[in-house]
C-alpha positions as CSV (number, residue, x, y, z in Angstrom):
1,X,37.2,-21.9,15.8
2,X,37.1,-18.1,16.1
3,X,33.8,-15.6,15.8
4,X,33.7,-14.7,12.4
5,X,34.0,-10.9,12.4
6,X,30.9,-8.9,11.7
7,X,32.5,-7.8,8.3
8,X,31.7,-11.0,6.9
9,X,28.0,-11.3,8.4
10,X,27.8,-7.9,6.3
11,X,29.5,-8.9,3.4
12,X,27.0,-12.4,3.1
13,X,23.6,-9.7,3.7
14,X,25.4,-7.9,0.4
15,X,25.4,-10.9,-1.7
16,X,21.9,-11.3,-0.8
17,X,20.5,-8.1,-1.3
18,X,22.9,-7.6,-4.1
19,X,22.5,-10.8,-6.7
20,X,18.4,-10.5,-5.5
21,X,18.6,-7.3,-7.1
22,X,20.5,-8.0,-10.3
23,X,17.0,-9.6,-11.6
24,X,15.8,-6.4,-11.8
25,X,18.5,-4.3,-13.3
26,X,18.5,-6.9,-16.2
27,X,14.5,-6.0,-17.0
28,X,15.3,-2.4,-16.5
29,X,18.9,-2.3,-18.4
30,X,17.4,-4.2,-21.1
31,X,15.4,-1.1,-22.1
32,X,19.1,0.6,-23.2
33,X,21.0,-2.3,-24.5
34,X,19.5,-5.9,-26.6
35,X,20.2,-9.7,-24.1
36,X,23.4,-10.2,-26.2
37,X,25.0,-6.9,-26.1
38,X,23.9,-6.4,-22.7
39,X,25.5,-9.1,-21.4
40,X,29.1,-8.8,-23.4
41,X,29.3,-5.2,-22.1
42,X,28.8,-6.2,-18.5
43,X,30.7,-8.8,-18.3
44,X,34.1,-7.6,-20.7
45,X,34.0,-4.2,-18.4
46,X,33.5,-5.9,-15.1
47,X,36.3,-8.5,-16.3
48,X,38.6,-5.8,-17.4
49,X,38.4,-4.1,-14.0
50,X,38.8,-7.5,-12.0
51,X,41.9,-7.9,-14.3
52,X,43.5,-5.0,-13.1
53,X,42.6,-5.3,-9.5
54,X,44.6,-8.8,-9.3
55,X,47.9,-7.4,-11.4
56,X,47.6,-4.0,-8.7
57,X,47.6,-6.9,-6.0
58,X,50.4,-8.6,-7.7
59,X,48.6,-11.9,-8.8
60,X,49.0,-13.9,-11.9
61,X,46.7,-14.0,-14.4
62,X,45.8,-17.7,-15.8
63,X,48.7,-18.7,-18.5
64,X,47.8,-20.0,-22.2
65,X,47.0,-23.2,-20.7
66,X,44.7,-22.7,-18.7
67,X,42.7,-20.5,-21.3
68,X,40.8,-23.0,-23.0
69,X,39.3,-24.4,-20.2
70,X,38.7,-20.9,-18.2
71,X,36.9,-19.7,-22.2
72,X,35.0,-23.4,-21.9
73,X,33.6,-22.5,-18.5
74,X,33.1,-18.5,-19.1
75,X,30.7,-19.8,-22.6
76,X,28.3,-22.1,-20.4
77,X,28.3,-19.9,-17.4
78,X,27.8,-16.3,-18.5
79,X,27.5,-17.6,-22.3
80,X,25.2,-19.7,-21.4
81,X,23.6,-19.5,-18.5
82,X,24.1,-15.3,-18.3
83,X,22.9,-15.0,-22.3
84,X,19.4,-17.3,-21.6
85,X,18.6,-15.0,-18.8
86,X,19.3,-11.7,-20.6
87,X,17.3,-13.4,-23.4
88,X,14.5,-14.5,-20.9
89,X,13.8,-11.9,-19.0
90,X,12.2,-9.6,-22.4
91,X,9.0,-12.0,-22.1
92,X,9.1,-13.4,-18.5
93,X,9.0,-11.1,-15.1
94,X,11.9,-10.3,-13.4
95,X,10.7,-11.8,-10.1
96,X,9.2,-14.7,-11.9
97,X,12.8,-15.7,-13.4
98,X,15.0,-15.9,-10.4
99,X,12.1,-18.4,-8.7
100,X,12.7,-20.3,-11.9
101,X,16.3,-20.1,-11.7
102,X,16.3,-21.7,-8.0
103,X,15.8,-25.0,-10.1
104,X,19.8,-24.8,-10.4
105,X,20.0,-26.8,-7.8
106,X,18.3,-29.7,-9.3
107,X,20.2,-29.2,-12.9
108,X,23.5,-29.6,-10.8
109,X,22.2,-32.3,-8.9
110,X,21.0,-34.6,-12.2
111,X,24.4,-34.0,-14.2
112,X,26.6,-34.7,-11.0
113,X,24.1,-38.3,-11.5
114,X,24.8,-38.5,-15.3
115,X,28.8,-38.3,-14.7
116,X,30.3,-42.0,-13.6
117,X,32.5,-40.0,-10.9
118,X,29.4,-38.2,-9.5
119,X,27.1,-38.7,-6.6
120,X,24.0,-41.0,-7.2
121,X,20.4,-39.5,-6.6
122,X,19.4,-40.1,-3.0
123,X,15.5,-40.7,-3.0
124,X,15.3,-37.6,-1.0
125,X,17.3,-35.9,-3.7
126,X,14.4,-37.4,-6.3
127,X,11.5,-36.2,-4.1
128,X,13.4,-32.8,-4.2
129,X,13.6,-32.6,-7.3
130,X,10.2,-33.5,-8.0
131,X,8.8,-31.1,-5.6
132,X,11.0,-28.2,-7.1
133,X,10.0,-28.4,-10.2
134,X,6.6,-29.3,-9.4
135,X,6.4,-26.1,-7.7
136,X,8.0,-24.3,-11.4
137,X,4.8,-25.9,-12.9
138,X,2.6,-24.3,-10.1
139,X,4.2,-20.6,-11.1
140,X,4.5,-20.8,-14.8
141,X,1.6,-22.8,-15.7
142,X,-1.1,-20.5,-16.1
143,X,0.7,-18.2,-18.4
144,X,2.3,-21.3,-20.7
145,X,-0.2,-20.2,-23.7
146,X,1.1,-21.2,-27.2
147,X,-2.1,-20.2,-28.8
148,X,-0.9,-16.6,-28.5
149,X,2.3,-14.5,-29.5
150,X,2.9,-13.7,-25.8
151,X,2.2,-16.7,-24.3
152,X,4.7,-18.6,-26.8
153,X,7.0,-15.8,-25.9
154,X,6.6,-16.1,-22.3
155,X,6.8,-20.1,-22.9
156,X,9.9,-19.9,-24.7
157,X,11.2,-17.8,-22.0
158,X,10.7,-20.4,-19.0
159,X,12.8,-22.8,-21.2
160,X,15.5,-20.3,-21.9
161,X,15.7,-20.4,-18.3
162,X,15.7,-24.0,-17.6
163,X,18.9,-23.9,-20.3
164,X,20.7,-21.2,-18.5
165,X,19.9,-23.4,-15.6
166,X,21.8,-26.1,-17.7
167,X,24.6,-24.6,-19.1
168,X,25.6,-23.1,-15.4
169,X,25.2,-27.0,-14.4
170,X,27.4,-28.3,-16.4
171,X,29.9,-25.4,-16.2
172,X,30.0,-26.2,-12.9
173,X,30.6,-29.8,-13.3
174,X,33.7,-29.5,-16.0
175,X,35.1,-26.4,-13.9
176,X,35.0,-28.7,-10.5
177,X,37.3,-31.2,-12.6
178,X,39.7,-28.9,-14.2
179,X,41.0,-26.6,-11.4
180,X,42.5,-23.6,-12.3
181,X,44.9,-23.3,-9.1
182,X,46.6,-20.0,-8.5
183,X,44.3,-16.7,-7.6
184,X,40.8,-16.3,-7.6
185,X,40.0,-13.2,-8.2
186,X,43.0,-13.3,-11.5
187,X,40.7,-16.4,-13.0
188,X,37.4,-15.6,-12.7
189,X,38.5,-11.8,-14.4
190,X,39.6,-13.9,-17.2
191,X,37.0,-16.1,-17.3
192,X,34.5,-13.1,-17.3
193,X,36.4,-11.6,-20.5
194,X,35.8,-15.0,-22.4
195,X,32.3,-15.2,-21.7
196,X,31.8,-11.5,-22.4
197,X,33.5,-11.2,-25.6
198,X,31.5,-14.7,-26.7
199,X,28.5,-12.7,-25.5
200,X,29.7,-9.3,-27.9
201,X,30.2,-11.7,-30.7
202,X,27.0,-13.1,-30.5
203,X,25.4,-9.9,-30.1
204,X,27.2,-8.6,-33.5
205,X,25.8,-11.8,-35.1
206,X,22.1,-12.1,-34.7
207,X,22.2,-7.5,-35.2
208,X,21.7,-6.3,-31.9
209,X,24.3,-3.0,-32.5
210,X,21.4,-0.8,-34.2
211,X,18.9,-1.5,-30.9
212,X,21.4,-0.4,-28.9
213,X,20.2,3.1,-27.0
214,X,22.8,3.8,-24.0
215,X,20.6,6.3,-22.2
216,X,18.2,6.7,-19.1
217,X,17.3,4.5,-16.7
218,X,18.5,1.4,-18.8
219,X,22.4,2.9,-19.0
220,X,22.4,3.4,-15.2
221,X,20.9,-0.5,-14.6
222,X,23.9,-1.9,-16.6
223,X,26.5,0.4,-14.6
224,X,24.8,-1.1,-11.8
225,X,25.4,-4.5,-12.9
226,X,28.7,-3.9,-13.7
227,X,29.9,-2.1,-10.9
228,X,27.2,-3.1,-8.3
229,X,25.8,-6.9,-9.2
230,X,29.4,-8.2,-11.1
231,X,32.4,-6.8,-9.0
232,X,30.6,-6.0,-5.8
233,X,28.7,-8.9,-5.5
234,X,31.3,-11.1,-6.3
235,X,34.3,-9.2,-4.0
236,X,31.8,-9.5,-1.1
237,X,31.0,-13.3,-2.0
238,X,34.4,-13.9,-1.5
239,X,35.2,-11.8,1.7
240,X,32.2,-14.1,3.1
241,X,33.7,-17.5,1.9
242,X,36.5,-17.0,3.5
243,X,35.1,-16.4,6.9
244,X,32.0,-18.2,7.3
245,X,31.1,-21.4,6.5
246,X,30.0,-22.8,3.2
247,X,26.4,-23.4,4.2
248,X,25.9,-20.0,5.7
249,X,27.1,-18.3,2.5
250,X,24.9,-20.5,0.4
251,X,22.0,-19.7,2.1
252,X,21.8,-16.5,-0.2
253,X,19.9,-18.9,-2.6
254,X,17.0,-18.6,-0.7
255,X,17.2,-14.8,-0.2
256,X,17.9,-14.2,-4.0
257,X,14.2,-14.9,-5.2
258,X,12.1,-13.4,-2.5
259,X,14.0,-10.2,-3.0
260,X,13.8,-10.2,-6.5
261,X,10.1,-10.9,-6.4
262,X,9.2,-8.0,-3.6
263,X,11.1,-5.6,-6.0
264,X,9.5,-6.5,-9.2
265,X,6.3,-5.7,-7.7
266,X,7.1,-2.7,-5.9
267,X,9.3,-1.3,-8.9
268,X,8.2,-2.5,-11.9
269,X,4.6,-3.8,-11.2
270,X,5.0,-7.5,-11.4
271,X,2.6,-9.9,-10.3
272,X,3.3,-11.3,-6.4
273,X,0.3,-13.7,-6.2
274,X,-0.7,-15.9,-3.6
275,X,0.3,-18.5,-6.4
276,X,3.9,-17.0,-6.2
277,X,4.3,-17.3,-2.5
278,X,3.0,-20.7,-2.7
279,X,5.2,-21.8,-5.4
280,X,8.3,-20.0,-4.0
281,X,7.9,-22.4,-0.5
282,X,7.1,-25.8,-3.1
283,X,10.7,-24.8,-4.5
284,X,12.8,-23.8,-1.5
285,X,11.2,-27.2,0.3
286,X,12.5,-28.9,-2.9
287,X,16.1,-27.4,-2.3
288,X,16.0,-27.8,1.4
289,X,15.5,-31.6,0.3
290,X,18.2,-31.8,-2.7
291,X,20.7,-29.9,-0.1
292,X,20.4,-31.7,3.0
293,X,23.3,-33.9,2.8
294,X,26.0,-33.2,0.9
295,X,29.6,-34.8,0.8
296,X,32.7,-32.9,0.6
297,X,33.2,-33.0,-3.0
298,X,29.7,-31.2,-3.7
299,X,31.3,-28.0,-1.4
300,X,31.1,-24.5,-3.6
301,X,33.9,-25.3,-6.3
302,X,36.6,-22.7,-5.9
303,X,35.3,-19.4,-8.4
304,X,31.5,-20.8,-7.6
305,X,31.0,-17.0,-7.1
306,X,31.2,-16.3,-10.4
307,X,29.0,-19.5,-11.6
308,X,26.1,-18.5,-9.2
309,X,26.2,-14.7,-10.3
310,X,26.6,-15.2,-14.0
311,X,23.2,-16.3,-13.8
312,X,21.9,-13.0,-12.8
């Protein structure tokens, strides 16, 4: 096997730095644009430019038969699972919400168990679990007040994560079933454009057009998640997929919270408790456990970039 080149060792430290930061820019670009909105601008523009990279490289976009699966996958993965984090992050911390969102893990673990064709719980899988979540209680706890306006706000947040957690889940579960085939890079673009113009619609819906105030330091976080978390994260997630191992990449899980949590309390002020650091080790021993062994089938399905970044 050859020595991966140091490109791709570079690439894997982007996605890391880069999807840890994302967090962030969605507390501070929610300050220019409302969750719904938010999202359906990022993701249409950052589909529309992926769009033309792949026809500039020559590829073929997805045909009409493949469009109702790719719009099924783009409304639970950035509808979804993008939207509830949007949503979330106006009432919970920005650090605080990507410690929650390493639970994904255990979502895609227990509806892999629900499905007859997917792999059973292992009792080590169950103790992670348990301990992953366990260590979600040990973060959240003290704040879940629903005596109050903000701590029902805050509670209702933690949920809306768990159910971004969810939707990316089982996304992930259909999508793994239903391959697309063909290029990347052409099907995630597409998939992108669904789930941002569900995003746009809902945004028009509930009246978030009148909030919107493209200005500041909130219009320069959403260009950076356009240009910086959506299209550079996921071109470099895929440079590093395709020379390093599966494992290595994946190891960006880990990194994604501890940045996210070191920048909301340099940046923004958030709280980065001794609780926190306790709780962040109770979840990664939890994902250490639900990870250790996994078969071939449970590899990153094929536009997993996408699935793990809609998320942030």
């Amino acid at each position: 096997m050859s020595t991966p080149p140091r490109s791709a060792y570079a690439a894997w430290i982007a996605v890391c730095v880069i999807w840890g930061t994302t967090y962030l820019g969605i507390r501070v670009a929610l300050e220019a644009t409302p969750p719904m909105l938010m999202g359906g601008i990022r993701w249409t523009i950052a589909g529309t430019i992926l769009v033309l990279a792949a026809l500039l490289r020559g590829e073929r976009l997805p045909g009409p038969a493949l469009w109702g699966s790719l719009a099924l996958q783009g409304l639970m993965m950035i509808g979804f699972g993008n939207g509830f984090v949007n949503w979330a992050e106006q009432h919970v911390p920005s650090g605080l919400a990507a410690v929650t969102l390493a639970t994904s893990p255990f979502w895609m673990s227990g509806v892999e168990a629900l499905r007859g064709d997917g792999e059973r719980l292992s009792r080590g899988s169950l103790v992670g679990l348990l301990l992953g979540f366990t260590g979600i209680v040990v973060l959240v706890w003290p704040d879940l007040r629903l005596g109050d306006a903000a701590g029902l706000q805050f509670t209702l947040g933690v949920i809306a994560l768990q159910c971004a957690c969810l939707g990316w889940a089982i996304g992930s579960s259909y999508s793994r079933r239903h391959p697309h085939g063909g290029s990347v890079i052409a099907a995630t673009a597409v998939q992108m454009l669904f789930g941002g113009a569900m995003m746009l619609a809902a945004g028009t819906l509930v009246g978030e057009w009148p909030r919107v105030n493209l200005e500041g330091r909130g219009l320069l976080a959403l260009g950076y998640l356009i240009v910086v978390g959506s299209i550079g994260g996921f071109v470099s997630y895929i440079y590093a997929l395709q020379h390093l191992p599966v494992a290595t990449v994946s190891l960006y899980a880990y990194a994604n919270p501890l940045i996210a949590v070191v920048l909301g309390a340099l940046l923004l002020g958030e709280p980065f408790t001794t609780r926190t650091v306790v709780s962040m080790a109770i979840v990664f021993a939890g994902m250490v456990l639900v990870r250790r062994k996994k078969t071939p089938a449970q590899k990153l399905p094929q536009v997993s970039g996408t699935r793990r970044e809609a998320l942030s």
